[in-house]
Structure formats: C-alpha cells, structure tokens
C-alpha positions in Angstrom: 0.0 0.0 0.0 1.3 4.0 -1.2 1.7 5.8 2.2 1.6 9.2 2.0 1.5 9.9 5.6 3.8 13.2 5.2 3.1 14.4 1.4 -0.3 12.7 0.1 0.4 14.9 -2.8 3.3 13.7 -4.0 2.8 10.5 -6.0 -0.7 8.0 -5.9 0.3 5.8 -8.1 2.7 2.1 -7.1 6.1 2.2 -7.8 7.2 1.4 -11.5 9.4 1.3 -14.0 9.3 4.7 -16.2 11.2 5.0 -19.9 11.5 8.6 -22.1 11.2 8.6 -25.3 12.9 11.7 -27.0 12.0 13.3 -30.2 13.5 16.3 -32.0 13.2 19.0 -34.5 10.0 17.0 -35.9 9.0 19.5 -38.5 6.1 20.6 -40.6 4.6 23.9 -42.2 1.6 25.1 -40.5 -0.4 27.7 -39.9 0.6 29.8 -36.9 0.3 33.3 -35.9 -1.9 36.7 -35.8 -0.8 38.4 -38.9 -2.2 38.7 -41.8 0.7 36.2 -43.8 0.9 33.9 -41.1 -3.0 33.4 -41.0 -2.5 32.8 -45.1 1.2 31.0 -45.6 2.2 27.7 -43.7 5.3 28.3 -42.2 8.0 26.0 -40.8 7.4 24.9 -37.4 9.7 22.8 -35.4 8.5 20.3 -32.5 10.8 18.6 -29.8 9.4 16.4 -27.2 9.9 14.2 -24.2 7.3 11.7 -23.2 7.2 9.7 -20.1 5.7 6.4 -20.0 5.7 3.5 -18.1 7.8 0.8 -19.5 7.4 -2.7 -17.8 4.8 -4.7 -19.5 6.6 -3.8 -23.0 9.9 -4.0 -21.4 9.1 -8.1 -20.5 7.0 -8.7 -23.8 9.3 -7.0 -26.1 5.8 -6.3 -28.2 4.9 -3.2 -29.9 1.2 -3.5 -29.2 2.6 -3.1 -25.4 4.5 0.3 -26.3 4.5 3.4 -27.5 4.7 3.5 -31.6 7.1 6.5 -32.3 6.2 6.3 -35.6 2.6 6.9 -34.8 3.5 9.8 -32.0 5.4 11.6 -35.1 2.9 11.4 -37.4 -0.1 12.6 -34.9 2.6 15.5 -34.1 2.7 16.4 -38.1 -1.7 15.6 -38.4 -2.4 17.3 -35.2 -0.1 20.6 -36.2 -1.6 21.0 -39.9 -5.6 20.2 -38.9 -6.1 23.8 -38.0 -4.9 27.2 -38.0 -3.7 28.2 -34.5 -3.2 32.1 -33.4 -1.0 31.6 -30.3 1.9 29.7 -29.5 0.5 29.3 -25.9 -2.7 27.0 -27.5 -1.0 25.3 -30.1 1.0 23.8 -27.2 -1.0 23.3 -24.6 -3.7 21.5 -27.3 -1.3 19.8 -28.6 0.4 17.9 -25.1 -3.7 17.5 -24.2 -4.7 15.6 -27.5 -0.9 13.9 -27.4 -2.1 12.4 -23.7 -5.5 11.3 -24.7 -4.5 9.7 -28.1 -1.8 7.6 -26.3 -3.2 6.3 -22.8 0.1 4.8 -22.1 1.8 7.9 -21.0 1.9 10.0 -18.3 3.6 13.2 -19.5 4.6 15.2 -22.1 6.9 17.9 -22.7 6.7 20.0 -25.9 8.9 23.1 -27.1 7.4 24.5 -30.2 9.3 26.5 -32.4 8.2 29.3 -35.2 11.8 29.1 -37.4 10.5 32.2 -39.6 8.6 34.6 -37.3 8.5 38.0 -38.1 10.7 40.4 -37.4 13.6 37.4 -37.4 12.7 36.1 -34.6 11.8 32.9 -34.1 10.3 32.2 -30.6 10.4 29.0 -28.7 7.6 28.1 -26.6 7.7 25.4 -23.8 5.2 23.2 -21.9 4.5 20.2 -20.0 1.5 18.7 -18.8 0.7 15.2 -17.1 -1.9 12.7 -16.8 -2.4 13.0 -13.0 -4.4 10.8 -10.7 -6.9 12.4 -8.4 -9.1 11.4 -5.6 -12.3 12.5 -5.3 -14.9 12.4 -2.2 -18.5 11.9 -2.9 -21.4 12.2 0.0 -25.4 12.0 0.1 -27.6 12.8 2.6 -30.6 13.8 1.0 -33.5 11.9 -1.5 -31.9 9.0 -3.3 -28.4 8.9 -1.6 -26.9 5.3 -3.4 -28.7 6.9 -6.6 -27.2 10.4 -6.1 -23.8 8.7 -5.8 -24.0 6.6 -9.0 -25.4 9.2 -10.6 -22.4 11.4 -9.7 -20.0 8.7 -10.6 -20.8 8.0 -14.1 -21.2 11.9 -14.6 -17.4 12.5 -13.2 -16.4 9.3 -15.8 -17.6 11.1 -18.3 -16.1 14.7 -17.7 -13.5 15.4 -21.0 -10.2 14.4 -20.6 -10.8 12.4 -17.5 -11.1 8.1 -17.0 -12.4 6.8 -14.0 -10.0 3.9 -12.6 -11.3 2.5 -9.3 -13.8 2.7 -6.6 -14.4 2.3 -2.8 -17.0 0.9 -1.2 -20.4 2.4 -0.2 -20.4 3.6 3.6 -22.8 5.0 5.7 -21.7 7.2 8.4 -23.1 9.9 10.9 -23.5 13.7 10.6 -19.8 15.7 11.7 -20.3 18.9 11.7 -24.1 20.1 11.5 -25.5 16.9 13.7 -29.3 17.5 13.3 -29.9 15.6 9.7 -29.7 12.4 8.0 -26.9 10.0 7.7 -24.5 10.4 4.8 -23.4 7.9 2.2 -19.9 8.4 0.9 -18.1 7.2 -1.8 -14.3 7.4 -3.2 -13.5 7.7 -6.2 -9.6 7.2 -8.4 -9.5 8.9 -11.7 -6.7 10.0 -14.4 -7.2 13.5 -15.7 -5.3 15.8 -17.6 -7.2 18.3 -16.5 -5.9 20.9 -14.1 -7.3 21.3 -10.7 -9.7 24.1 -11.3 -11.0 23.0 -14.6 -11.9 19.7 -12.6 -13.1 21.1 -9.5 -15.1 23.2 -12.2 -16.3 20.4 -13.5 -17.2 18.6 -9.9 -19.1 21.6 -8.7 -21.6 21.6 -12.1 -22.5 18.2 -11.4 -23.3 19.0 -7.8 -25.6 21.8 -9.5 -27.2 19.0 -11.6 -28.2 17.0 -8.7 -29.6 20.2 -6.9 -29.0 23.8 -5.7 -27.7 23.0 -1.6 -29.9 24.8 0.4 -29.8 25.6 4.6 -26.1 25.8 6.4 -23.2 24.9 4.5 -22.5 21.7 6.8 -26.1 20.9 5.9 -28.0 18.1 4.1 -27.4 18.2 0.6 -28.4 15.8 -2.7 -24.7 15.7 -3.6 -21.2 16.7 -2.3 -18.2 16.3 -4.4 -14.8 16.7 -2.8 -11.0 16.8 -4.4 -9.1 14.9 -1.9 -5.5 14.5 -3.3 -4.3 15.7 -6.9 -1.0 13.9 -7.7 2.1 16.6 -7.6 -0.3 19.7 -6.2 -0.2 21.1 -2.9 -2.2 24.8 -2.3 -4.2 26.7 -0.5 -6.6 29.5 -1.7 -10.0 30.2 -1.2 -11.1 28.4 -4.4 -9.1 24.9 -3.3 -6.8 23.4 -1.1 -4.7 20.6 -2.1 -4.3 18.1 -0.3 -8.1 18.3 1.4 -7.3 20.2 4.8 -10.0 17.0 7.2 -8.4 14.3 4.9 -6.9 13.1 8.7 -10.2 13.5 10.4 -12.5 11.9 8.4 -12.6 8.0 9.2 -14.5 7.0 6.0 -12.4 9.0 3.8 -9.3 6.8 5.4 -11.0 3.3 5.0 -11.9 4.5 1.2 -8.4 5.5 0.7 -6.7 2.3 2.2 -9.5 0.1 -0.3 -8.0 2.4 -2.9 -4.3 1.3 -1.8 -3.6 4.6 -0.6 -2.4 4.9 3.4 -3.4 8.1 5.2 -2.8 8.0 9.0 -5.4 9.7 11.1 -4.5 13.0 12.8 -5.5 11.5 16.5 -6.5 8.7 17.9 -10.0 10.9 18.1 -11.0 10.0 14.6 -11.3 6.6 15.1 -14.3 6.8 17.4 -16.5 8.1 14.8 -18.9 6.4 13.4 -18.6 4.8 10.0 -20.0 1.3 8.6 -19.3 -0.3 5.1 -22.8 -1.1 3.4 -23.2 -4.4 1.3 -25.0 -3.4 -2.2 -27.0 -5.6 -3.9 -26.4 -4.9 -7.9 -29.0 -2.2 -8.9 -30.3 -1.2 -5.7 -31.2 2.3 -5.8 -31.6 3.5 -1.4 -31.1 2.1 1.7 
C-alpha cells in the first residue's frame, strides 16, 4: 500500500518502472500566428518532445502492441499541427500535449517546445510546456433523497467529464453527521480517476454536477443531494480560497481513510480521536437504488 502519511500529494500511483522517449526538431509547415501572412502561408514549425511512460509490460513482452509507436506519435505531431490554424503559440501547445495524452493512454507526461523558425521580425520564438496525466481522488457524500442513486449518478457523470477516465472505486459507507449533527446519515463514496485536466478545470467540473443533482440549500454543513470533494491531486499542494490541495479533514474523516486504504492509498489519522466516529461499510446488492 502507497503511504503518503507526510506528502499525500506527492505520487498516488505504485512504484514502476518509467522510460522517455525523446523526439526532436520534428518539423512541418503550418499555420501559426496573428498576422495577416501567417494566417495565409504555412510556415516551418519545429516540435521537440519528451514523453514519459511507463515501460514494464513492453519492457518483458518486447511487443509493440505493449508500447509506444514512435512512428505513430510523429505522425499525430505532423496531423495534429496541420488540422487547423492556430493564433497563439500558448494554445497550439498546450492543445497539442492534451490531445498527445489522450490519443496515447500509455503515458503519463509530455513535454513539448514548439518553435516558429520564420517569425517575423527574425525572430523565431520557442515556446515550452509540460502537462501530465495525473491521478486524483475524489470524495462523494449524500444525505438527501436518493443517496446510493445520487452517488451513481455522480460517478458516471465524473467518468464522463473530457479528458478524464475513471480507474477504481471504494466501497459504499454510511456514516453519521460531523459537523451540523441534526440531519440524516451520509453515504460516501471514493472515487480514483486520471485526468489531464488541471485542478480548477476539474473542481469546475465537480461543482456543475453537484448543480445537476440540486442547488444546496440551509447551512453549509447541511443536508445536501450531492457533495463532491478533491481529496489528493497527484504533484499539487495549495491553499486558496477556491481549493486546497491536499483536502485540509483528509486526517479527520474516518471514512475517507478506509476508502483510501481500499483504494491502496495509506493516510494516517490526525488523532487517535477520529477513530471513534462512526462509520460502517454497506453491502449493495447490484442495482439497488436507497437504503
């Protein structure tokens, strides 16, 4: 089991083998810029690239099925880069590592420096990114109306989110009020995805589906239909009044710990304080819809 007693944000995923495959000055004429003749005449643009992947199963197989075709990245650089004209350096590559990710699930990042070889005024700007496919947990909780069917709901909207693959799930447990005492039990939920997303595009994403399954209403610890939560976001740690990273009560909340753990990830409590609260597993039958 991961521990990530002292920096939950650090890595979620089990130790493995990692290769980079390196590409340079892969070239094609394209469409790039805001003036007038760069919006008309293709112009030479150079792409280097590193991309991370993990190599084991190919690495004992020695099949290409198992790996990463760098004939088939090359050519999706060269397809991707002449599909459509692009204004700013900024979202060709940022587009470009996002569509990279999601056309070759194997890997896990990608870093791109684009380069305009005949900008004007003879310059010719280099632009660099990187972006990763991150795994994230996320917290769901019901307390109101059809609480199993709020969370399934919720879980095959979040599968669906762009950019986003949902890769394991915790148990179903019921547990008592915290906070605001005088309401119904919760049902909680965790939930393991990959996104490529960044946080606030997918805590954007989280709060619309809360909005889906009903304005909350009453206190802010109150009942509510749905409550999504970003728990950990592999490599991100902040505070700010939109999101904190990792969840500030991931220690105090003994559900969220026995999720985690079914999801192979070790978070000690803060106290020994946590453990008293009440929290039971529930046994679903397939297709029941409540409690």
């Amino acid at each position: 089991m991961r521990s990530v007693a002292d920096e939950p944000w650090l890595s979620l995923r089990p130790p493995q083998p990692l290769g980079k495959i390196s590409l340079s000055r892969v070239r094609v004429l394209a469409l790039c810029g805001v003036e007038d003749w760069e919006r008309r005449t293709p112009q030479p643009i150079s792409v280097d690239g590193e991309f991370t992947y993990a190599i084991g199963t190919c690495a004992h197989s020695d099949a290409l099925a198992d790996a990463v075709d760098y004939a088939a990245l090359v050519e999706f650089l060269r397809n991707f880069l002449t599909s459509r004209p692009f204004s700013l350096l900024e979202n060709l590559v940022f587009s470009l590592c996002r569509s990279v990710l999601a056309a070759f699930p194997p890997l896990l990042q990608v870093q791109l420096s684009v380069c305009k070889l005949l900008a004007c005024n003879g310059l010719a700007p280099t632009l660099s990114f990187g972006l990763r496919r991150s795994p994230v947990v996320l917290a769901l909780g019901s307390n109101l109306g059809d609480r199993l069917g709020n969370l399934r709901a919720a879980e095959a909207a979040i599968a669906a989110i762009p950019h986003t693959a949902l890769r394991a799930v915790s148990s179903v447990h019921r547990t008592e009020p915290l906070l605001f005492r005088e309401q119904p039990e919760f049902l909680n939920r965790c939930l393991l995805v990959e996104t490529t997303l960044l946080p606030l595009e997918l805590l954007a994403h989280a709060q619309a589906i809360e909005r889906q399954r009903g304005e909350r209403t009453g206190p802010a610890k109150g009942p509510r239909q749905l409550d999504i939560d970003l728990l950990l976001f592999e490599g991100v740690s902040c505070r700010s009044r939109q999101l904190s990273l990792p969840h500030p009560a991931i220690r105090d909340r003994r559900f969220w710990i026995e999720e985690l753990a079914e999801l192979g990830i070790a978070i000690p409590p803060s106290d020994g304080s946590v453990l008293c609260q009440r929290c039971e597993a529930v046994a679903l039958e397939q297709g029941e819809m409540e409690l």
